[in-house]
C-alpha positions as semicolon CSV with decimal commas, in nm:
position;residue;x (nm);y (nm);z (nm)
1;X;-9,745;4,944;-7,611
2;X;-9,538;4,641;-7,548
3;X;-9,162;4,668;-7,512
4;X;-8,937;4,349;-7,551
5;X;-8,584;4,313;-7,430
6;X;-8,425;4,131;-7,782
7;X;-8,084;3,946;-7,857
8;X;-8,054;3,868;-8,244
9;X;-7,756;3,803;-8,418
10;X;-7,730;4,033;-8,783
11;X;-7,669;3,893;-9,091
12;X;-7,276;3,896;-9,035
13;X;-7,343;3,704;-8,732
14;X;-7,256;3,969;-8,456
15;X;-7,483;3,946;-8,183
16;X;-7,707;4,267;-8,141
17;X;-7,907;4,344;-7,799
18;X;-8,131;4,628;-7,754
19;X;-8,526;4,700;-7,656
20;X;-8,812;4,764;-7,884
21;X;-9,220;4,849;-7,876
22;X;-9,458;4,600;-8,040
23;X;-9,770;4,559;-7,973
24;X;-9,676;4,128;-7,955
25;X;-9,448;3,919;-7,913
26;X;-9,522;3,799;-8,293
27;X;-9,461;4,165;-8,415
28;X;-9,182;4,238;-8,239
29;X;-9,045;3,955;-8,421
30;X;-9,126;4,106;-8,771
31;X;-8,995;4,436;-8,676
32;X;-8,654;4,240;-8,611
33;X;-8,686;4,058;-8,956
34;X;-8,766;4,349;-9,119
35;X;-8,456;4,511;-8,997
36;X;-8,251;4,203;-9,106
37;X;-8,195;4,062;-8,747
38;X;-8,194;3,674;-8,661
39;X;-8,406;3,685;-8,309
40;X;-8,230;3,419;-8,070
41;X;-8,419;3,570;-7,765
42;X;-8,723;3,812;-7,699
43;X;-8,885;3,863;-7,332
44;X;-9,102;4,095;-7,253
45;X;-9,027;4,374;-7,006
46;X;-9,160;4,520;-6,712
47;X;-9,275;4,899;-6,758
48;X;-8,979;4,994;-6,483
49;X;-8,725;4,797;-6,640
50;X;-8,823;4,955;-7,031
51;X;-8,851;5,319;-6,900
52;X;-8,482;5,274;-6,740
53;X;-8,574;5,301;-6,400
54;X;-8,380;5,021;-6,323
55;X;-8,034;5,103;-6,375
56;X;-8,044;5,335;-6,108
57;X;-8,182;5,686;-6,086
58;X;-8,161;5,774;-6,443
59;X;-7,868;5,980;-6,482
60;X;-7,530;6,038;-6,619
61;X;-7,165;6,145;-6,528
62;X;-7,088;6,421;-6,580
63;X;-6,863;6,318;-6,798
64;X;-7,098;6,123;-7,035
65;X;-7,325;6,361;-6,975
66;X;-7,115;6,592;-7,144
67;X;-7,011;6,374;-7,457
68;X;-7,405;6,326;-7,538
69;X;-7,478;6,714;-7,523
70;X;-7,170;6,749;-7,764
71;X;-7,285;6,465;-8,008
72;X;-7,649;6,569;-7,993
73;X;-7,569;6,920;-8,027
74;X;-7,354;6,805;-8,337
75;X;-7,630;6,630;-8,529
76;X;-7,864;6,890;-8,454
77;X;-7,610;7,122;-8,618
78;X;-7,626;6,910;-8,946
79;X;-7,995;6,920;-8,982
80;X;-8,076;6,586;-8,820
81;X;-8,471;6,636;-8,652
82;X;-8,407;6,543;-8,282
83;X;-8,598;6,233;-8,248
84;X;-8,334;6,110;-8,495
85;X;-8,066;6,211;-8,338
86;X;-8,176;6,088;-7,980
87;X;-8,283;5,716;-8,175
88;X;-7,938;5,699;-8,327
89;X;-7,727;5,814;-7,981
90;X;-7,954;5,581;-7,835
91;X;-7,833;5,287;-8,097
92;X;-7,445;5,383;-8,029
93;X;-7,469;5,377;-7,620
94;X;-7,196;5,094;-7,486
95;X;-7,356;5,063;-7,150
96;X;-7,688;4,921;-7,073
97;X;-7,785;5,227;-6,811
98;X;-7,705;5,467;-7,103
99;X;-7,912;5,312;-7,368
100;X;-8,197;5,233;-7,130
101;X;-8,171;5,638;-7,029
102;X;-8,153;5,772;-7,406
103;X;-8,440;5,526;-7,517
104;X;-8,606;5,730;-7,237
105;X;-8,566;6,037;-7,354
106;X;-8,603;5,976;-7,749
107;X;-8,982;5,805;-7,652
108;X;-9,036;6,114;-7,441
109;X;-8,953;6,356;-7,747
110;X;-9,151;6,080;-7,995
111;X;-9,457;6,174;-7,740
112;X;-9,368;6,536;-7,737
113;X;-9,663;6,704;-7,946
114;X;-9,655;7,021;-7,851
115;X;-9,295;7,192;-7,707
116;X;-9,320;7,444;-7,413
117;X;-9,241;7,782;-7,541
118;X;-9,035;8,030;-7,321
């Protein structure tokens, strides 16, 4: 599917940038109006750029690294299923190589139908 690289401002007017799938450029654009978002800008993206292959070589301080195992480990502690917890540490990354790299991860878990067992 799709993915399109969005700026929209929210109903309070702050300006909002993240990626979504859709399988066009006129859903994608429902999907943001559904969510209460004002699209100002929507481009497609190239598979590379979505899968967060371009901010580098996909990985974290250790530092960060560190924070997100804590946070994860802390919703998964209050009974939040994992793909929700990935989608919403995904929503709160600051940087741009962060949220590209959780997005990553949370679609990889999404596909995830069967889990390796030890």
């Amino acid at each position: 599917m799709p993915t399109y690289r969005y700026l929209a401002l929210s109903p309070d007017g702050r300006r909002q940038r993240d990626v979504l799938q859709a399988e066009s450029e006129r859903q994608a654009r429902q999907l943001l109006h559904e969510r209460g978002l004002f699209p100002r800008r929507l481009a497609l993206v190239r598979s590379a750029d979505a899968a967060g292959r371009s901010a580098g070589r996909g990985r974290l301080d250790t530092t960060s690294l560190a924070l997100l195992t804590r946070q994860l480990a802390t919703l998964i502690d209050a009974g939040i299923p994992l793909s929700d917890a990935l989608d919403a540490l995904t929503r709160q990354a600051e940087r741009q190589r962060e949220r590209a790299l959780r997005w990553r991860w949370a679609l990889g878990c999404a596909k995830a139908t069967r889990w390796p067992t030890a």
